[in-house]
N, C-alpha and C positions, 0 to 999 in steps of 0.2 A: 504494500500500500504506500503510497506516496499522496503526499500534501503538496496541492500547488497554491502558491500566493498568486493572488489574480487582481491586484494592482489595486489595492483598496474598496477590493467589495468581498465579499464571503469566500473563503476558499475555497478549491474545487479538489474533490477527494478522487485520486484514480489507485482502480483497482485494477490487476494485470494478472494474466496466465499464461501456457504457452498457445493458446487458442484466441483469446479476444482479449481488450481494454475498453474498461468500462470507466467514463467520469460521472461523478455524481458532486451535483451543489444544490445551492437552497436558493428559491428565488421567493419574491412576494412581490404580486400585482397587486396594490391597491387592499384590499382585506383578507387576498385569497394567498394561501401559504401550501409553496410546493416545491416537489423536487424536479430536479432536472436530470434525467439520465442519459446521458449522450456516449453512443459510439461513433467515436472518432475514426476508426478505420472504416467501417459500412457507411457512414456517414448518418446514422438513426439518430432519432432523441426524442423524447418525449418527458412531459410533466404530466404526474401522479401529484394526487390529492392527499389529503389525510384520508379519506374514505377507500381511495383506490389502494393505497400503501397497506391498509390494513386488512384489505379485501385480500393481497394476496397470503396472508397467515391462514385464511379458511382454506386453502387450496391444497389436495393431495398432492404426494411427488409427483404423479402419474399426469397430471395438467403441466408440469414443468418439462416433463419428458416430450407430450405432447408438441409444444414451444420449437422443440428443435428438430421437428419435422422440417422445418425452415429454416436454418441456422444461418443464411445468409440474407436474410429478410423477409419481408412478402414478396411472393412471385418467384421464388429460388424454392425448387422443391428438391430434397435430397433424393435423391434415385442410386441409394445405395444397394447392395448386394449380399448378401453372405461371402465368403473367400470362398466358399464348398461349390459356390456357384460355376468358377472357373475354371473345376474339375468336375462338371458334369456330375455331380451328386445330389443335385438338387431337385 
């Protein structure tokens, strides 16, 4: 995890694997307070609510797993395979 200073406004928290980098900061429009999750490399981002942040603790793993049916956005469908497949076992 890395702390970036982001020139005198909230800092922006990035989190890294060897698969993706995710940043996360806190914005507030006006009365509404949220996050912002931006992937920098897909070029994604979106802002979560209190309500929507919370909504994701209801979720089994199984809706997370679901999620990376798409791992490189909307519209990228994974069309993976078994390895068995490539030996005609399948």
């Amino acid at each position: 995890m890395t702390i970036i200073h982001n020139e005198g406004r909230d800092p922006i928290i990035q989190i890294a694997n060897e698969f993706t980098v995710i940043q996360v900061s806190y914005t507030s429009t006006g009365q509404r307070e949220r996050l912002l999750i931006n992937s920098p490399r897909l070029g994604f981002q979106t802002l979560l609510d209190p309500l929507q942040l919370e909504s994701l603790t209801w979720q089994p793993p199984e809706m997370f797993s679901k999620l990376l049916d798409t791992p490189y956005g909307p519209g990228t469908e994974l069309n993976a395979r078994p390895l068995s497949a490539l030996f005609g076992k399948d």
